[in-house]
N, C-alpha and C positions, 0 to 999 in steps of 0.2 A: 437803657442798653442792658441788656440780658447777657452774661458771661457761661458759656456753653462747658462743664467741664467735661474730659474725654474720661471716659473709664476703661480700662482694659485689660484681659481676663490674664491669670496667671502666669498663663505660657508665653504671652506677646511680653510679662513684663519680664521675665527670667531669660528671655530672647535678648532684648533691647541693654538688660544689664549685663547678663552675664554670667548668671546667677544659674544653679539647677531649681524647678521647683519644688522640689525636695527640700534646698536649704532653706526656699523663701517660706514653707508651711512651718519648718525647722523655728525659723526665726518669730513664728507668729506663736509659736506653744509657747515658746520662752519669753515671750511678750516686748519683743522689738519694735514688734511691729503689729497693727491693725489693718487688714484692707478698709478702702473708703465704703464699698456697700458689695452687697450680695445680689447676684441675681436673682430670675423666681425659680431657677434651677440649684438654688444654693453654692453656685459658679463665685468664687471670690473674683470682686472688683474693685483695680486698684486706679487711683489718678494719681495727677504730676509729682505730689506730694509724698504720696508711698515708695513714688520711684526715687526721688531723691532721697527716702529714709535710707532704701535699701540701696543706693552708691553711698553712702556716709556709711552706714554700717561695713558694707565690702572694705573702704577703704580701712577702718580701725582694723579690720579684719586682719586684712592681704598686705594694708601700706605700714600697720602701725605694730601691728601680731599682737592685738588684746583681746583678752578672753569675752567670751559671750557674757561671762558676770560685767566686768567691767565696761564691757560696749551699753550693755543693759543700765550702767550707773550713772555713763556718762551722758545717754541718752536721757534718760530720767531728769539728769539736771537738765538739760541745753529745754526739754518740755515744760520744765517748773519755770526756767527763766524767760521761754516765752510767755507763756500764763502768767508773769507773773509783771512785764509789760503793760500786759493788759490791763492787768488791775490796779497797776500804778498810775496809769494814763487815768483812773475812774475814780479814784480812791479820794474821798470827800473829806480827809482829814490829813493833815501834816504827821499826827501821829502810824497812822496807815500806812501812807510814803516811807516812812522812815521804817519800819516794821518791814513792807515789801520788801524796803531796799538792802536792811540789815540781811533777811532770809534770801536775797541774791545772793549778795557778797557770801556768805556761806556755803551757797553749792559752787560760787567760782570755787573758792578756795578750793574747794572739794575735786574739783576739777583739776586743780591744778595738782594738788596733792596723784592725785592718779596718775597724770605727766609726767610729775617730775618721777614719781615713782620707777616708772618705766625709762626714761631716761639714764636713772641710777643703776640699773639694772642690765640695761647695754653697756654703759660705760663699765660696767663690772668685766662683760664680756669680751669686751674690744681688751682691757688691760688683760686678761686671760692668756688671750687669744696671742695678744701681743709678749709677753713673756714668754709662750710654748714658741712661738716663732724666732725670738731671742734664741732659746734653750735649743733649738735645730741648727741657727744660723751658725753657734759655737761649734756646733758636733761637727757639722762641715766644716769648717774653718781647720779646725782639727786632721781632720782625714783626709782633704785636699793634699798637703803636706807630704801625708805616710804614701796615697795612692798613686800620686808624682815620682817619687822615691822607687818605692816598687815596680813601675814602669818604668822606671830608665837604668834598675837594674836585672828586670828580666830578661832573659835571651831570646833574642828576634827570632821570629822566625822566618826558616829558609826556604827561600822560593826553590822549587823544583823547576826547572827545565823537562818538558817531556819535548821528547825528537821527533817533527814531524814525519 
């Protein structure tokens, strides 16, 4: 049984994700990303594979707000630790295994290290954020008070009566 894979030219994939292709050539300089092959027109062509690079990239992007360096870093590992799979599944010595399996555990870390990063970095925002909104909620608190006051000791105003 033959596995047919679909390829499809740049615009159909910036279509389907969501993407301009601007950003997806964007992402290929900065080496995100590969298309799967080229046409004889030098037409970049991408399969199923490329397209889910490029939603995994959009989401660090749009869901998570990390840089093109860091999308690049985190990519780079999630690529070593599938390669790296591979070569454990093949790897004809226990000392091997253990070597693959050491140089995993280092890009998780590494991984995780960039999460948690980003993580520390919100929470930095959020307590910011959340003290500036302290520091207003007092000022109001405050001036409710004075603008109450001032309102009920301002003089009304008088309706006029005009005579039909």
């Amino acid at each position: 049984m033959t596995t047919r894979i679909t390829l499809r030219r740049i615009q159909d994939v910036a279509d389907e994700v969501g993407l301009t292709t601007r950003a997806i050539r964007y992402y290929e300089e900065m080496g995100l990303l590969t298309p799967a092959a080229r046409s004889g027109g030098s037409h970049r062509l991408y399969d199923e594979s490329d397209v889910e690079r490029l939603r995994a990239i959009q989401a660090l992007r749009d869901d998570a707000g990390f840089s093109v360096h860091d999308i690049a870093r985190l990519l780079e590992d999630s690529d070593h630790l599938a390669r790296s799979r591979a070569a454990y599944a093949t790897a004809d010595s226990l000392a091997d295994r253990l070597r693959i399996a050491t140089e995993g555990l280092a890009r998780v870390d590494r991984q995780i290290g960039l999460l948690s990063g980003k993580i520390e970095r919100l929470r930095t925002m959020i307590e910011d954020a959340t003290a500036r909104r302290a520091r207003i909620g007092e000022l109001i608190a405050q001036l409710e008070p004075e603008v109450g006051a001032s309102a009920r000791s301002a003089p009304r105003a008088r309706t006029a009566t005009v005579p039909a």
